[in-house]
Legacy VTK file of the C-alpha trace (Angstrom):
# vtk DataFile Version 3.0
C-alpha trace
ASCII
DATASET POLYDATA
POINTS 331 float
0.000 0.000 0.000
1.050 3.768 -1.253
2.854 5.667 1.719
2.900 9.588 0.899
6.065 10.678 1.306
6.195 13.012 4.608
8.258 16.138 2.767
5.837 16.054 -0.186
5.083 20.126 0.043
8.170 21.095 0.647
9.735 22.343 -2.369
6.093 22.829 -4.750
4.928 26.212 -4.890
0.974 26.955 -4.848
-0.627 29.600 -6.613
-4.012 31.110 -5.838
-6.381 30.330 -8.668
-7.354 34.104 -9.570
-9.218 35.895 -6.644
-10.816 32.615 -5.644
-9.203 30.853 -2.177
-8.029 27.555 -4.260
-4.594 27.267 -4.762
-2.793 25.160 -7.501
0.208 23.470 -7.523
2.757 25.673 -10.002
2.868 22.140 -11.671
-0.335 19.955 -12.044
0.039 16.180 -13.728
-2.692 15.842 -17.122
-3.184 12.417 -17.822
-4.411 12.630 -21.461
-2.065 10.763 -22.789
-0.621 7.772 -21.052
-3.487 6.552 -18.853
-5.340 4.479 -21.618
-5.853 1.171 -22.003
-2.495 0.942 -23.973
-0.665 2.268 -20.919
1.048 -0.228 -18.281
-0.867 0.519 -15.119
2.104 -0.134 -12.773
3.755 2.616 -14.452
0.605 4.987 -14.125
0.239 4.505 -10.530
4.484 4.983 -10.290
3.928 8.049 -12.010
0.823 9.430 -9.663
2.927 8.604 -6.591
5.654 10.620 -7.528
4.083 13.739 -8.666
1.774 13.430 -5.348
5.608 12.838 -3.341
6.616 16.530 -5.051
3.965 17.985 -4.319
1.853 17.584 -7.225
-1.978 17.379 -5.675
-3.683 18.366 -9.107
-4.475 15.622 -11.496
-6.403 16.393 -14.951
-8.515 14.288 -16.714
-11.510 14.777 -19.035
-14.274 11.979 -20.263
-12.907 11.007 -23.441
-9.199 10.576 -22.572
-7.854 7.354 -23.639
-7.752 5.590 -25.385
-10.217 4.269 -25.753
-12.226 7.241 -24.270
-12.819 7.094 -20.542
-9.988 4.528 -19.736
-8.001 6.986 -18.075
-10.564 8.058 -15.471
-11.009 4.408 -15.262
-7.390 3.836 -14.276
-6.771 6.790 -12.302
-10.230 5.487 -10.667
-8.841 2.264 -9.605
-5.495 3.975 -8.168
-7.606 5.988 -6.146
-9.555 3.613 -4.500
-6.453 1.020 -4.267
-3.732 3.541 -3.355
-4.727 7.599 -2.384
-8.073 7.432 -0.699
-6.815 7.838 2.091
-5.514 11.031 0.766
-8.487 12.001 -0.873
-8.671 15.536 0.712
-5.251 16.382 -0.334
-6.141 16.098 -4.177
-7.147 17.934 -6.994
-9.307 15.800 -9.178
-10.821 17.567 -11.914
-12.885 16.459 -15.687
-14.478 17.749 -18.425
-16.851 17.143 -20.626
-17.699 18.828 -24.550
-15.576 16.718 -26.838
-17.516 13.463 -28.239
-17.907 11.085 -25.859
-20.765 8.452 -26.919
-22.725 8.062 -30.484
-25.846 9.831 -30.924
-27.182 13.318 -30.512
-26.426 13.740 -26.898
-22.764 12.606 -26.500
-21.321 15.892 -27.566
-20.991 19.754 -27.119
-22.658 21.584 -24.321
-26.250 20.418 -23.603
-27.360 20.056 -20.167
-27.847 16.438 -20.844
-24.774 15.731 -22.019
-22.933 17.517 -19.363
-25.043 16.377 -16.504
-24.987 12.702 -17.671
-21.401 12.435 -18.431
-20.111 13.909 -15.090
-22.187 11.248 -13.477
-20.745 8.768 -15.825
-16.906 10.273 -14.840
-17.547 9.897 -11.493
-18.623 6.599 -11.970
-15.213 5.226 -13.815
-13.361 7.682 -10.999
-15.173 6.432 -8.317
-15.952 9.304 -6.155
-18.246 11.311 -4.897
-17.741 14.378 -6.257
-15.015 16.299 -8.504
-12.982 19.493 -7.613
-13.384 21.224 -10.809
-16.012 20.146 -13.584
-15.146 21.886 -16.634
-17.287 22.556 -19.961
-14.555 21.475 -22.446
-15.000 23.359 -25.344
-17.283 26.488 -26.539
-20.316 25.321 -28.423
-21.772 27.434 -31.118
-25.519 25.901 -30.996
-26.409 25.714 -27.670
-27.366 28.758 -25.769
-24.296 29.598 -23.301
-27.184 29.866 -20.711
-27.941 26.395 -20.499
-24.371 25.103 -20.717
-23.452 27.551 -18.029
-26.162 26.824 -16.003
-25.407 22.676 -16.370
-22.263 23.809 -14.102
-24.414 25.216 -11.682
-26.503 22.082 -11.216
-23.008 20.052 -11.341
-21.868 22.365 -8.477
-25.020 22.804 -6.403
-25.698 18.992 -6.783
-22.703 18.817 -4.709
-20.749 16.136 -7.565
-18.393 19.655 -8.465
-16.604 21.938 -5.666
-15.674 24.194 -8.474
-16.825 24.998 -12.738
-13.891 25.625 -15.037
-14.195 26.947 -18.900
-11.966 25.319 -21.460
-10.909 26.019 -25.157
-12.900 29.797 -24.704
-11.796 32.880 -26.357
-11.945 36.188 -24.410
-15.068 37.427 -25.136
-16.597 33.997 -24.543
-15.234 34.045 -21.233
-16.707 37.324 -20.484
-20.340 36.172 -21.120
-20.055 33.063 -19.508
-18.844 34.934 -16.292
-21.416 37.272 -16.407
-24.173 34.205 -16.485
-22.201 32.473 -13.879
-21.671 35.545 -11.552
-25.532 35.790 -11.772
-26.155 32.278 -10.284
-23.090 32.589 -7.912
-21.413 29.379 -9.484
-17.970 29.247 -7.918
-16.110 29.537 -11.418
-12.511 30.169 -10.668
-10.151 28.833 -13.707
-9.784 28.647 -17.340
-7.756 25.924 -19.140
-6.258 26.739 -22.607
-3.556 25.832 -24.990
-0.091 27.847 -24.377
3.219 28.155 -25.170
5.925 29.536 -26.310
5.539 28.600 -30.149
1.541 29.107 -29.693
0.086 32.473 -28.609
-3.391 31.629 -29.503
-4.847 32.894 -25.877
-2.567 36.647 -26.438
-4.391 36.889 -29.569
-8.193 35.895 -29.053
-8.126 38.029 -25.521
-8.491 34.916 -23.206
-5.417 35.145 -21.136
-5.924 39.190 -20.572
-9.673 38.636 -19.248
-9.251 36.064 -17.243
-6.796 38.275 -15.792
-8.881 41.173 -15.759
-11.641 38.988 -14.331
-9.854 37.418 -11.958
-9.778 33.888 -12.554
-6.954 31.270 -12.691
-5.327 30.128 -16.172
-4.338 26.458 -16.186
-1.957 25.472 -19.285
-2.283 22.211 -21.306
0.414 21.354 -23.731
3.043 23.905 -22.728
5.828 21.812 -24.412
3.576 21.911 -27.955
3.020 17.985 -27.694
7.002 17.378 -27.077
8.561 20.048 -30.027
9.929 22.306 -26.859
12.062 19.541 -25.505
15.344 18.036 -27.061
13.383 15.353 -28.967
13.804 16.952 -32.203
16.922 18.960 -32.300
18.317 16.646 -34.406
14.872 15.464 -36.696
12.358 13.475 -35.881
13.311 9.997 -34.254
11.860 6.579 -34.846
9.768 6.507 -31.711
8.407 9.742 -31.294
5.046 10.567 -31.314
4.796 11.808 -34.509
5.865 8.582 -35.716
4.191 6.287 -33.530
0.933 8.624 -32.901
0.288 11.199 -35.478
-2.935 12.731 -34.230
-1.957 15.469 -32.443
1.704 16.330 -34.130
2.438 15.647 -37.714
5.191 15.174 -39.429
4.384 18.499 -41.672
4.348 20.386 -38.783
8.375 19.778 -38.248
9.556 21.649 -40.766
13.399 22.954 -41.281
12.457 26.355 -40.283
10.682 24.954 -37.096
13.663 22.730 -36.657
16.041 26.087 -36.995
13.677 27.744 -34.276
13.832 25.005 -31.693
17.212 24.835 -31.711
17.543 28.652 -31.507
15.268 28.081 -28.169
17.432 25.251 -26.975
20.600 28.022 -27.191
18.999 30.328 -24.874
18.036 27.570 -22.683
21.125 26.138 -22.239
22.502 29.637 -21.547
20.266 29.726 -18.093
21.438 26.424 -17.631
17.983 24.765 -18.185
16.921 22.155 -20.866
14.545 23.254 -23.209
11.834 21.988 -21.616
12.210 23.353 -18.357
13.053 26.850 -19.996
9.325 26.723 -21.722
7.830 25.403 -18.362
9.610 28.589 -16.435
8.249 30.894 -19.843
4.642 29.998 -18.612
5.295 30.049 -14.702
7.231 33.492 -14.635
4.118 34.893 -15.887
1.474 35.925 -12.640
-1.645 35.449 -15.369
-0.911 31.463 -15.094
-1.742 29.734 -12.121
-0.316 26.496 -12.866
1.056 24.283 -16.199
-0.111 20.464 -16.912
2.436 18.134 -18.065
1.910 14.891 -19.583
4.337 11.952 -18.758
5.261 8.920 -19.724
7.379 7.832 -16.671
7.974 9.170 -13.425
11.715 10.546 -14.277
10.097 13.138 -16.708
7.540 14.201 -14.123
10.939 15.163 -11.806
12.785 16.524 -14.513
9.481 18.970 -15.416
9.162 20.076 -11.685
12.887 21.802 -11.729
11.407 24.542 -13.612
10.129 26.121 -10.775
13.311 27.056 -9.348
14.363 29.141 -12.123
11.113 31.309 -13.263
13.096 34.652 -13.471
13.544 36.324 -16.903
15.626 39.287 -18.385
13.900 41.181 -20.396
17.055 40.144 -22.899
15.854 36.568 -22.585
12.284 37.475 -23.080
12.808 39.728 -26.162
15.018 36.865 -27.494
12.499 34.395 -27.424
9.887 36.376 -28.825
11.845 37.003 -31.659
12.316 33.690 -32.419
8.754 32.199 -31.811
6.965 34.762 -33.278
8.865 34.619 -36.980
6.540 32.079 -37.903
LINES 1 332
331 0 1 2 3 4 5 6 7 8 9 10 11 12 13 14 15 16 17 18 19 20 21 22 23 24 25 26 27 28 29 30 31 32 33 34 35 36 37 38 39 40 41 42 43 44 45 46 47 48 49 50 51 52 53 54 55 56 57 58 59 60 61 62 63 64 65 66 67 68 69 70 71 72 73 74 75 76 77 78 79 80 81 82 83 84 85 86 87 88 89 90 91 92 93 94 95 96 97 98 99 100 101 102 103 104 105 106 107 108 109 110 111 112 113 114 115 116 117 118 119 120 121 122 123 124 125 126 127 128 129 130 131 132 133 134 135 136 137 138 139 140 141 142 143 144 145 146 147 148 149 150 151 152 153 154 155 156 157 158 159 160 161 162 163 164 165 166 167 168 169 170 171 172 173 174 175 176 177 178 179 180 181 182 183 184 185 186 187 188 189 190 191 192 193 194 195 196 197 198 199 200 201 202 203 204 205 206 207 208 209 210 211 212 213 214 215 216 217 218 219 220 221 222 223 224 225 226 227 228 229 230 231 232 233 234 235 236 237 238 239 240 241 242 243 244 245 246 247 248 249 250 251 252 253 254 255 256 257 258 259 260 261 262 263 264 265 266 267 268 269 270 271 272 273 274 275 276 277 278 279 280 281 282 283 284 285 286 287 288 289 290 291 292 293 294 295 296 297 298 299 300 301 302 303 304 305 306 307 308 309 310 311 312 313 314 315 316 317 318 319 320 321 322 323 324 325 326 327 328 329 330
């Protein structure tokens, strides 16, 4: 049986989630990828013990990660019943629901049904009474953003959701949706979106500056841009990489010689702070006070440690941060 190691605090820093009183870990563990039924489950429950040993008390899921879709709440269910109940109120565990999940007309998007039946379905495969955060996964241009919105208000007053997230929403979106949430005093304290330093989606649509203005946390997902900010590809694309074993996600065409010539421009300053790539663009995201925390994906428990050493080094010139603008934003 799992023994939490008695220093596990010590060295994680927590960040409040915008003006709400939840704090983050700096560093929270997604388990998108990894968790499926074509992961080895020792290795998953290795990898949860170590991030929860560093501090890492937030773990990520949605319905339809895989694969096949809902595996990985399945797994992570099963290690929390066998192994960290006993910690239970110590953890983050958060879901989502928006992406496709079953066949028919009510597996998808943002209805009320869908989002009210699949939470109960993810806490079903978790096993657990309720979820910390319950996020709507993705904006949904047919239904009215009253009725998704207020499906996180049931999910939260029903007592199955502490908090309601927003993922995948633009600025503007954001805005509405706080303004219907504020109304029915849902506790909705943090966005998740897509950042890094090659992809500056959320500068652009005016996500990250009104959750800022607004006052709500900013959780990152795929801050290493699905493994091209790391020294996997300095030198082309290996055998076993994702892109070569995967494909859905990163594509060959996306590693072109020009992106090649960036990354390795990246990997210079990097190396200049004394960091790996991958740490720099983990301490990128964390030296900036609109992001509350960054999700990494792992495939064993020595990446998880090597990911967490980017919080001691979050500081920046404004050299450094000039530099690397110039070279992600040429493309």
């Amino acid at each position: 049986m799992y023994r939490a190691s008695a220093h596990r605090y010590e060295n994680m820093q927590y960040n409040r989630c915008g003006s709400s009183g939840l704090k983050l870990p700096a560093v929270s563990l997604g388990l998108w990828h990894n968790f499926g039924d074509t992961g080895d489950y020792e290795n998953m429950k290795q990898m949860c013990f170590t991030a929860f040993d560093h501090g890492i008390t937030h773990f990520d899921l949605a319905n339809n990660y895989g694969p096949e879709p809902g595996s990985a709440e399945r797994n992570m269910g099963r290690i929390l019943k066998e192994e960290l109940r006993a910690y239970r109120d110590e953890l983050l565990i958060s879901t989502k629901a928006g992406y496709t999940m079953w066949p028919g007309p009510y597996g998808d998007w943002g209805s009320r049904k869908y989002l009210l039946a699949s939470l109960d379905q993810s806490l079903q495969r978790l096993q657990l009474d309720y979820v910390d955060i319950f996020y709507h996964h993705r904006m949904d241009p047919e239904t009215p953003l009253e009725e998704s919105m207020g499906a996180l208000a049931t999910a939260v007053r029903s007592g199955k959701a502490l908090y309601a997230g927003l993922s995948n929403y633009t600025g503007p979106a954001l805005e509405k949706a706080t303004a219907i949430l504020t109304d029915l005093r849902v506790p909705f304290v943090i966005n998740q979106n897509r950042y890094n330093i090659l992809d500056r989606t959320i500068e652009k649509n005016g996500l990250k500056a009104a959750a800022k203005k607004l006052g709500k946390g900013l959780i990152i997902f795929s801050p290493l841009r699905q493994g091209l900010l790391t020294d996997r590809y300095l030198h082309g694309i290996p055998a076993d990489s994702r892109v070569r074993t995967d494909g859905r996600f990163l594509h060959e065409s996306d590693i072109t010689g020009e992106r090649l010539a960036q990354i390795r421009a990246l990997n210079e300053i990097a190396q200049s702070r004394g960091q790996t790539l991958a740490e720099m663009a983990l301490s990128w995201l964390l030296h900036d006070d609109a992001v509350t925390s960054v999700l990494i994906g792992a495939s064993r428990p020595a990446q998880i440690l090597d990911n967490i050493k980017a919080i001691g080094n979050t500081a920046f010139s404004e050299e450094e941060l000039r530099e690397i603008d110039r070279i992600s934003l040429t493309m």
